[in-house]
N, C-alpha and C positions, 0 to 999 in steps of 0.2 A: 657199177658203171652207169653213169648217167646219157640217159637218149633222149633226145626230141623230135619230136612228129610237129614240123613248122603249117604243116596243112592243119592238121586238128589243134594244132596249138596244144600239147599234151607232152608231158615231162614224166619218163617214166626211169627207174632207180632200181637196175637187176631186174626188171621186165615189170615188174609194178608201178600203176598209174600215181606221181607224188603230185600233189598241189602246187600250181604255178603261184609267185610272188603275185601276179597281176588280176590270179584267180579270187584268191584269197582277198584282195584289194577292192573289189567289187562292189560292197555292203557300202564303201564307204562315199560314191558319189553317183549318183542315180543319174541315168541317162533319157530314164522314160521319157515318152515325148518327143526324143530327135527321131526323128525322119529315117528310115535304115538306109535310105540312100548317102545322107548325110555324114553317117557316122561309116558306113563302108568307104568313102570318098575318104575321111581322115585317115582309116585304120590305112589304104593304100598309098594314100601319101605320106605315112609316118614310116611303113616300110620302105619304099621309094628312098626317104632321104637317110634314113637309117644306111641302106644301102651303098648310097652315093658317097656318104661319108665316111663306111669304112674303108670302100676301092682307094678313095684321097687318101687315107691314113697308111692302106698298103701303096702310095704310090703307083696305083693302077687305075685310076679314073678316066673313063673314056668319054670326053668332054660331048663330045657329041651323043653321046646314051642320056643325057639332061634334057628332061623336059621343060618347060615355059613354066611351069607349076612348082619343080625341084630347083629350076636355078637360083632360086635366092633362097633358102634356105642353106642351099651346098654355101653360097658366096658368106652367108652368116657363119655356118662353119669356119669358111678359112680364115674368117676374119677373127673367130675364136685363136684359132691354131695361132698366128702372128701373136697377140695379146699375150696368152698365157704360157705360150711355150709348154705346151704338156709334154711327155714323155712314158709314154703308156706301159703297162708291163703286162695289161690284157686288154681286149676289144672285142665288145661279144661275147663275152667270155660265157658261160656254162657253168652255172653254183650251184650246189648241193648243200644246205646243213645235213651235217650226217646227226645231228641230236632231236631235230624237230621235224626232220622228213619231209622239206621242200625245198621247191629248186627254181632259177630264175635265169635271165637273162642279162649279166651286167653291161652294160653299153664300154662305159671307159674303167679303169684301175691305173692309178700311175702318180705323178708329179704333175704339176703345172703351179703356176705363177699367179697368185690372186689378190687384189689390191697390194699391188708389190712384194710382197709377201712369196717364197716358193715353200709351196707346198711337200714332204715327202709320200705322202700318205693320201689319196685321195679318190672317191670314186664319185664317178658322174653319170649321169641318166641326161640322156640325149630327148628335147621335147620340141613338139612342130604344133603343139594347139596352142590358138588366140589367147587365150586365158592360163592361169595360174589354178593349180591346185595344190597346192602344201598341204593341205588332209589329208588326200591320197599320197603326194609324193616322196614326203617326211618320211611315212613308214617302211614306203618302197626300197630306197634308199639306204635306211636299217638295214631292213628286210638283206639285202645285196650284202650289204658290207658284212654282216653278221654271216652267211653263207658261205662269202669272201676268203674268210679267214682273218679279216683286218676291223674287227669292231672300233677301232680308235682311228681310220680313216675319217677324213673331214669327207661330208656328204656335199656334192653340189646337182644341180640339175641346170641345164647345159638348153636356155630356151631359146631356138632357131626361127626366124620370122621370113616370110616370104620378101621384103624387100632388103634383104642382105643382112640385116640388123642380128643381136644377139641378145638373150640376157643370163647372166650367170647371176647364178642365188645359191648360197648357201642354204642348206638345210640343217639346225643347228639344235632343233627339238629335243628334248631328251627326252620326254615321254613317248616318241615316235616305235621307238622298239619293242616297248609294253603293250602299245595299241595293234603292234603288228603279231606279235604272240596273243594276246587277245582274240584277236580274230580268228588266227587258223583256230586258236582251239574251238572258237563257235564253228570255223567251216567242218573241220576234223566231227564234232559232235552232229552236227547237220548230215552229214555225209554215212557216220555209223548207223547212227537213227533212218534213214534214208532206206540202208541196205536192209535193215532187219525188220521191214514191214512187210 
């Protein structure tokens, strides 16, 4: 049974602590330097719209709960939702590999409609910062769909902009899933070596 502690941010699998996708991701884009004001201000606006988007997706958005800071990323959103016509079959969702012992948080899993194209197969990573990171998100992405159950799902990340705007990217990397086993095993090894000092 897979639990999450959304305060500690901590994923745990039969009452043992397992490495989060986003944990694990960490090595790969260094933040030193920003401000912790700065980067608390993103993590709570990432939740924020995170949130507003799912309420939209259940039909429950309470228009006046939108701040001056969340409405145009919500409005990016719905301007996704018209576009691609998705049709989700998770949100939020909660993965487990049971082979590799990590767990994560999938934003979307479902259909949607991309360069006219529909899609049957696909998961999506919901994103609110300025910038692009395909280093990190490539693997993330894996990361999900391999957990998923759907390794053959097309990978996209879903980037939401404060003045309503959107940009949908495919993630199409194939070394993205080696880079991401890579890693846990360094964090898995980091973590054994850790305990036994």
């Amino acid at each position: 049974m897979l639990d999450f502690d959304p305060a500690a941010h901590v994923y745990r699998w039969g009452g043992k602590i397992v490495p989060g996708v986003t944990t694990v991701l960490r090595g790969l884009h260094s933040l030193a330097g920003v401000p912790l004001e700065i980067l608390e201000a993103a993590q709570q606006r990432g939740t924020d719209v995170h949130a507003a988007c799912e309420f939209l997706d259940q039909d429950d958005l309470d228009e006046d709960s939108l701040t001056d800071q969340t409405r145009g990323y919500v409005a990016g959103y719905r301007s996704f939702l018209v576009d691609c016509a998705p049709n989700y079959a998770g949100i939020e969702e909660r993965v487990y590999h049971q082979t590799l012992g990590y767990a994560g948080t999938l934003d979307r899993r479902g259909e949607l409609t991309y360069a006219g194209e529909r899609i049957e197969s696909a998961v999506i990573d919901l994103k609110t910062s300025a910038q692009a990171y395909p280093v990190v998100w490539e693997p993330q992405l894996a990361a999900y769909a391999q957990a998923a159950r759907c390794p053959d799902a097309r990978r996209f990340t879903l980037q939401l902009r404060p003045d309503g705007t959107y940009r949908l990217r495919e993630c199409s990397g194939l070394s993205a899933w080696p880079v991401f086993v890579a890693l846990l095993t360094l964090h898995n090894w980091k973590a054994k070596h850790e305990c036994n000092r």
